[in-house]
N, C-alpha and C positions, 0 to 999 in steps of 0.2 A: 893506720892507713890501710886500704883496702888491696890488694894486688889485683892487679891486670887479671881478667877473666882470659884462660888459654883456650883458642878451640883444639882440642888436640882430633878433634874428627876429620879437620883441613888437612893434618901430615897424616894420615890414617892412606897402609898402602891397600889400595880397593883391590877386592876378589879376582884373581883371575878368574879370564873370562872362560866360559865350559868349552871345551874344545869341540868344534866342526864337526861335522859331517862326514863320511868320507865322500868323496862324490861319487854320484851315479855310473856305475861303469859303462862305456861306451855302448857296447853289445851286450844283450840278454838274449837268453831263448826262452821263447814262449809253447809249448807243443799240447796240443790240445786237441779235440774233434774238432774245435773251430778255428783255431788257430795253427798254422804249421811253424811257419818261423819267423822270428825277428832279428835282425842281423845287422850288423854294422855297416857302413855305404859300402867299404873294400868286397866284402862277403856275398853283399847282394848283387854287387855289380859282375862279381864272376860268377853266380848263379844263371841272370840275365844272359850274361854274355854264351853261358855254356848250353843255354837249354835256345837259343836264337840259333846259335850258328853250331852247335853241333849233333841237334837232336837224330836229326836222316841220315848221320854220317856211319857206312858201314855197314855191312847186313850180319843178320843175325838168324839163327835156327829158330825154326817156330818151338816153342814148349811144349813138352811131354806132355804125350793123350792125359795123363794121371792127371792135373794141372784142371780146372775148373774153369769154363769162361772167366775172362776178365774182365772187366768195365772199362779200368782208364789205362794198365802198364800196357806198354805196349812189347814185345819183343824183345827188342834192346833192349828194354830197363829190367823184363824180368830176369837176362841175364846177366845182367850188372849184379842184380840185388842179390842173385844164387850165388856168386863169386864173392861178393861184400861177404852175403851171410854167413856164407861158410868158415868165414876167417873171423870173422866175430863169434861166433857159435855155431862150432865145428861139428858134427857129427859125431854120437862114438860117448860124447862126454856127462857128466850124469846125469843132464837133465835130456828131456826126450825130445826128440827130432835136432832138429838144427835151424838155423838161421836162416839157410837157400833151399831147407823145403818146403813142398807144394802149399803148408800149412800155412808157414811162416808167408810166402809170396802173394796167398789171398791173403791172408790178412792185412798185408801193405796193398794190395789192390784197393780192401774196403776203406784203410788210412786215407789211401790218397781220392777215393770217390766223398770221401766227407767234408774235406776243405773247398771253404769258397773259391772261387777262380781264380782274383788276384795272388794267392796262395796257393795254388795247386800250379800253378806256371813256375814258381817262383822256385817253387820243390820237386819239382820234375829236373830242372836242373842241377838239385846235389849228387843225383849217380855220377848223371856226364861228367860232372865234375873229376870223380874219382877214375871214371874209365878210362877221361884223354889227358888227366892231370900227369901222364908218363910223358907226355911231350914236354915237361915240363925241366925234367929233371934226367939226372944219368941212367933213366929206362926204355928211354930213344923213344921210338916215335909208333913203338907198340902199344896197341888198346891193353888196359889192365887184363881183360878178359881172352888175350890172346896167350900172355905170359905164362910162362912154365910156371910153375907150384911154389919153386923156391924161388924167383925173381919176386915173383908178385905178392910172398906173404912179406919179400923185403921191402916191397914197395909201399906196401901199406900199412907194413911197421915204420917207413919216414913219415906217415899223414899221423899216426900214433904219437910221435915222440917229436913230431914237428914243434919249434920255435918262435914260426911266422903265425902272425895273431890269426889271417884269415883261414889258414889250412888246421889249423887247432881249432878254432868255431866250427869250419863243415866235420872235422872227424868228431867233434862233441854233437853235432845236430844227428849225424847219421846216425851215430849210437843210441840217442832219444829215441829217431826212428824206429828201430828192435825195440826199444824199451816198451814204446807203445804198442806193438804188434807180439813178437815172439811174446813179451815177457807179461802177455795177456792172454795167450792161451790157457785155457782149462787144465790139460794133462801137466804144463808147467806151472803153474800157480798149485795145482795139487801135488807136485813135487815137493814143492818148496813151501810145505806146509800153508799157504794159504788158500782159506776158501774165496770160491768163485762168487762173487756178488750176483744177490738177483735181477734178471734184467738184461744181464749182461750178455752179449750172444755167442755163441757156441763156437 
């Protein structure tokens, strides 16, 4: 007599299945001559809200004769950006100039004359951000730019080491920001042993 044909392919335990994806992270930055930022609804909305309502707030020194017309910083921002720079890429240290000179400052003039509008709005608003973000926190309700030396590298050692998703996006954007400017200068790129590509402007 013949036995029963077994399927033994019916109890066969099937492949797990490949694992997912991770998902798409909320926020990316995009930093480009065409693109400035992409940011998360939190991020963008305090950009908006800082570059609407606090752009006129406050006066400021005109910039040093040394300084080159500018096209679009105005003022304010170019002193925001000298005080940023400076604590980003200090002066002194081995590569040449710094982050808040005159070099470093057109070059984020020409960054910011190359982005389309709806992005150039958008990013005019990350200085304010850093300037009046002291009203935020235990640095009262002084401008970054007014702050002693040592208040204000602590203050922007908390945007550093910040926690809060939205203050850790703008201190990652700002830094892009140099990357694209400072860290595209000619005498820094020949630093740091790379050649300057053709084309590229001066």
């Amino acid at each position: 007599m013949i036995p029963p044909r077994v399927d033994y392919a019916a109890d066969a335990v099937p492949d797990p299945a490949p694992p997912s994806s991770p998902p798409a992270p909320e926020a990316a930055f995009v930093i480009s001559r065409r693109s400035a930022l992409v940011l998360g609804v939190a991020a963008t909305g305090v950009l908006a809200a800082a570059y609407a309502g606090l752009r006129q707030v406050g006066s400021y020194p005109e910039p040093a004769d040394s300084l080159p017309a500018l096209t679009v910083l105005t003022d304010k921002e170019v002193a925001i950006f000298r005080r940023l720079g400076d604590h980003l890429l200090p002066p002194g240290g081995p590569l040449p100039g710094s982050g808040g000179d005159d070099e470093t400052i057109t070059r984020m003039d020409r960054f910011y004359a190359g982005m389309p509008e709806h992005k150039l709005l958008l990013s005019r608003g990350l200085p304010l951000a850093f300037e009046h973000g002291t009203t935020l926190d235990r640095f009262g309700a002084r401008c970054m730019t007014q702050l002693p030396d040592g208040r204000c590298e602590r203050y922007l050692e908390s945007w550093a080491d910040a926690t809060i998703i939205v203050k850790s996006q703008l201190w990652t954007a700002l830094k892009m920001f140099y990357g694209m400017t400072y860290f595209e200068r000619p005498d820094v790129l020949a630093v740091m042993g790379f050649a300057v590509p053709c084309g590229r402007p001066a």
